[in-house]
C-alpha positions as CSV (number, residue, x, y, z in Angstrom):
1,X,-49.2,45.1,89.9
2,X,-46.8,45.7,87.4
3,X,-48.9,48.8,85.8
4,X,-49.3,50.1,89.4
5,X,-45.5,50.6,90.0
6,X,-45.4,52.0,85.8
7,X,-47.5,54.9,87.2
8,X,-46.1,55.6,90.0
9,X,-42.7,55.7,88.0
10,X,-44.3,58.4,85.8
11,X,-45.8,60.3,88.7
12,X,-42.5,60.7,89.9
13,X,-41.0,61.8,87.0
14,X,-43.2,64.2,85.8
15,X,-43.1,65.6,89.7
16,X,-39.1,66.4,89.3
17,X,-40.0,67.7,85.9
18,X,-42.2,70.3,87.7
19,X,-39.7,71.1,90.3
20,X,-36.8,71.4,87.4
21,X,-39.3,73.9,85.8
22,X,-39.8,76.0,88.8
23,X,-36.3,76.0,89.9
24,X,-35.4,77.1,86.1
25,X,-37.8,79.9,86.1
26,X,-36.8,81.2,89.6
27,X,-33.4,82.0,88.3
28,X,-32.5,85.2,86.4
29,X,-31.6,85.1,83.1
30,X,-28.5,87.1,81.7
31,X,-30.2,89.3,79.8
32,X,-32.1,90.4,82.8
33,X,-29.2,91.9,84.3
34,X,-28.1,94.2,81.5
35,X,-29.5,97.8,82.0
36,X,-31.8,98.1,79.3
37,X,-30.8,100.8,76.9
38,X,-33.1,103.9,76.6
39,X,-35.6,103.6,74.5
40,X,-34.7,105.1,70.6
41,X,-30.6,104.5,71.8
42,X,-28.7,103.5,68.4
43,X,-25.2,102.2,68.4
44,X,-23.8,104.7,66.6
45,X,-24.8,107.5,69.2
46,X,-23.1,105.6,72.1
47,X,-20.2,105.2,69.8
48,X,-20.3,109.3,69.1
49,X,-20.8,110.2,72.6
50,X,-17.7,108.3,74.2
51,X,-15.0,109.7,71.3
52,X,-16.6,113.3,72.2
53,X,-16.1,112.5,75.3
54,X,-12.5,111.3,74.6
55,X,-12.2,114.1,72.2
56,X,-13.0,117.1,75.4
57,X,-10.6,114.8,77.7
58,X,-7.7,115.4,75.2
59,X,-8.3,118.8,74.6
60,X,-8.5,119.7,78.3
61,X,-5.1,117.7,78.5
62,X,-3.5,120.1,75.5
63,X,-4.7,123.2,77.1
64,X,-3.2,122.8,80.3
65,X,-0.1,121.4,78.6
66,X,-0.1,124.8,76.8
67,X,-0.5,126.4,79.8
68,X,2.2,125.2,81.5
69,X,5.0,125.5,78.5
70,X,3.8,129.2,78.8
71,X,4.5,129.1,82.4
72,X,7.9,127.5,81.9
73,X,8.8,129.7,79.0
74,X,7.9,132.8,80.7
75,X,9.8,131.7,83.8
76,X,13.5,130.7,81.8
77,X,12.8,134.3,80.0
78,X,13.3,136.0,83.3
79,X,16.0,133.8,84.5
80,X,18.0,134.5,81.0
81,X,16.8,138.1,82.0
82,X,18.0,138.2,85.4
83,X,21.5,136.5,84.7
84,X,22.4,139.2,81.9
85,X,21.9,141.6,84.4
86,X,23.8,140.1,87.1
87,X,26.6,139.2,84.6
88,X,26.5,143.3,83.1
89,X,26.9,144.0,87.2
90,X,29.8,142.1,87.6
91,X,31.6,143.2,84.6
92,X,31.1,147.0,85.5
93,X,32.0,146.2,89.3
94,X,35.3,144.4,87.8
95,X,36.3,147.3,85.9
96,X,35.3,150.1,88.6
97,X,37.6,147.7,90.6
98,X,40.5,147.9,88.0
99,X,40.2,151.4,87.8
100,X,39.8,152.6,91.3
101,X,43.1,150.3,91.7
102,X,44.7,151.8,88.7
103,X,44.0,155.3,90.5
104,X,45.1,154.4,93.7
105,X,48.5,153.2,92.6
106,X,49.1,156.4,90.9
107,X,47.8,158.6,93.8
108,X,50.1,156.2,95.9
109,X,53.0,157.0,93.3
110,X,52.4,160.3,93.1
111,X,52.4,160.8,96.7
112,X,55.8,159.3,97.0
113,X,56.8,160.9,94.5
114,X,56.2,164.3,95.9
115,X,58.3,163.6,98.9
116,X,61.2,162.8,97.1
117,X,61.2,166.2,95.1
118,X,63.0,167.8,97.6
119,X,65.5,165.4,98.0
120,X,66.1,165.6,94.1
121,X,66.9,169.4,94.6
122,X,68.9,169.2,97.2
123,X,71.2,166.7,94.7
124,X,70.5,169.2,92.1
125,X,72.1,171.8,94.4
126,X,75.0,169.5,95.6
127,X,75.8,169.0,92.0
128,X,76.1,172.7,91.3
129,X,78.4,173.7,94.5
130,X,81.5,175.2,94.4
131,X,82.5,174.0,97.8
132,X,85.5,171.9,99.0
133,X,85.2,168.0,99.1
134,X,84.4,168.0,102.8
135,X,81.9,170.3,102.6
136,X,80.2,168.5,99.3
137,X,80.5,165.3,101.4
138,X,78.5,167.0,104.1
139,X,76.1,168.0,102.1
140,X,75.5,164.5,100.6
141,X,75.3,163.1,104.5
142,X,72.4,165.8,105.0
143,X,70.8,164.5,102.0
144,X,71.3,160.6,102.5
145,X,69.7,161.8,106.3
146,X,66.9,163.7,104.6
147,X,66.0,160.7,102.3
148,X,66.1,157.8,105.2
149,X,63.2,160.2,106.6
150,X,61.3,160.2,103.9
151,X,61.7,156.3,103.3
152,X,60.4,156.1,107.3
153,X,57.8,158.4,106.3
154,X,56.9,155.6,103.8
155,X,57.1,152.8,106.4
156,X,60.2,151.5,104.5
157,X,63.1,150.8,106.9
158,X,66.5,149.2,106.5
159,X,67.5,145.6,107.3
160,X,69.6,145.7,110.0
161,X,72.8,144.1,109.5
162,X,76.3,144.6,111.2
163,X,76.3,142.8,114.4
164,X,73.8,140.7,113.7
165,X,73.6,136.6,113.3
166,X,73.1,135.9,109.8
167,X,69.3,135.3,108.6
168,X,69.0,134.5,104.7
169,X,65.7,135.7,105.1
170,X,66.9,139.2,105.5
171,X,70.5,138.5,104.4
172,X,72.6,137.5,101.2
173,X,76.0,136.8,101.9
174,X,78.5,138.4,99.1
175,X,81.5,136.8,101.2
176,X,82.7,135.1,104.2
177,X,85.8,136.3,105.9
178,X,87.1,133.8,108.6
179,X,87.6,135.5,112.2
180,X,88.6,133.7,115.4
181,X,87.7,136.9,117.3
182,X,83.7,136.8,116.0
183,X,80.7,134.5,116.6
184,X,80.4,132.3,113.5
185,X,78.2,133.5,111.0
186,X,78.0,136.9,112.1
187,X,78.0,140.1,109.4
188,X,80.7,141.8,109.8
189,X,79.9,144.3,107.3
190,X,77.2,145.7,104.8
191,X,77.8,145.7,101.4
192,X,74.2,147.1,100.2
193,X,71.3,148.4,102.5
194,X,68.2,146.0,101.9
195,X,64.3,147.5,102.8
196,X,61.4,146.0,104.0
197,X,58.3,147.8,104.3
198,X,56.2,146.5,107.6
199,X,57.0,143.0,107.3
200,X,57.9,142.8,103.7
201,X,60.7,142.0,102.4
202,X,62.4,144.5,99.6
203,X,65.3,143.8,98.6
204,X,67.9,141.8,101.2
205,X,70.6,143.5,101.9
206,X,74.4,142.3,100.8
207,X,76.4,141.3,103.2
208,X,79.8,140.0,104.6
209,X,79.8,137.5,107.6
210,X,82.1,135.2,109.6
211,X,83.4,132.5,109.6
212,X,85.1,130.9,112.8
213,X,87.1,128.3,112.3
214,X,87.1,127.2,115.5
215,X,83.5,126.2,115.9
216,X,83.5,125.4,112.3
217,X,85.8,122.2,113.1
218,X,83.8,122.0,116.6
């Protein structure tokens, strides 16, 4: 009895040794996986083929890099280019516009100037007259007349003064003379004629005004 249940010990093992064996030779091995290499393939070509193909992939790389410095330095050339011409515009359009002012003030000059001339005679006469005082201080009235028409000719007109409230824009008062029979701060007389041409001031004329001591203690 003994031997019987020996054997069928060793049946049974050499069974699970067959199944182990099958199972083991179902399964694929590593190496099986792996793509074969071609057939004549040394490891120094595969080693030569990937650095030319890193070598191309580099060189591609520079070329384009090349390319595009080009690109760039083409592209400041014409900026540098374009802003040498822009800055040679606006220096010649600076100095057209200095002279073309410079001319204009001396046309402007020149054409009050001209209107003036007469007046300048008609001293030059007034000067050289043999005439009695009153008539030599008619002519000078006709003359004082003939240059206020040029100054309005100009635009320039006079400040108005006597009669009027006292404005320090317009005004500078020389002296105050106290008078119960005026407004205070009137001007009471003019001194020296200011101008203003349009609404520019000049030269403000000199002036005397009032001052009531009445409404001043008021």
């Amino acid at each position: 009895m003994t031997e019987n249940a020996t054997d069928a010990r060793s049946e049974t093992q050499n069974t699970e040794n067959e199944n182990a064996d099958e199972r083991t030779t179902g399964t694929p091995k590593f190496n099986d996986i792996l793509p074969e290499p071609p057939p004549g393939a040394k490891p120094e070509a595969k080693a030569a083929s990937g650095a030319a193909a890193a070598s191309t992939a580099i060189a591609e790389t520079t070329a384009g890099l090349h390319e595009e410095c080009e690109r760039l330095r083409t592209e400041r050339d014409g900026l540098i280019d374009r802003l040498a011409r822009l800055q040679a515009e606006f220096d010649n359009a600076r100095k057209r516009e200095q002279r073309e002012r410079t001319d204009y003030r001396a046309f402007a000059v020149a054409d009050a100037v001209e209107q003036f001339l007469p007046v300048l005679d008609n001293f030059r006469l007034a000067l050289n007259a043999t005439g009695t005082a009153e008539q030599l201080r008619t002519g000078v009235e006709l003359i004082a007349k003939q240059m206020d028409e040029v100054l309005r000719g100009l635009n320039v007109i006079p400040v108005e003064t006597v009669g009027q409230p006292f404005d320090p824009r317009v005004h500078e008062a020389l002296e105050s003379v106290e008078r119960s029979d005026l407004p205070d701060h009137q001007v009471i007389d003019e001194i020296r004629r200011g101008y203003r041409i349009k609404e520019r001031l000049l030269r403000p004329a000199l002036v005397r005004i009032s001052v009531n001591p009445k409404v001043s203690e008021a």
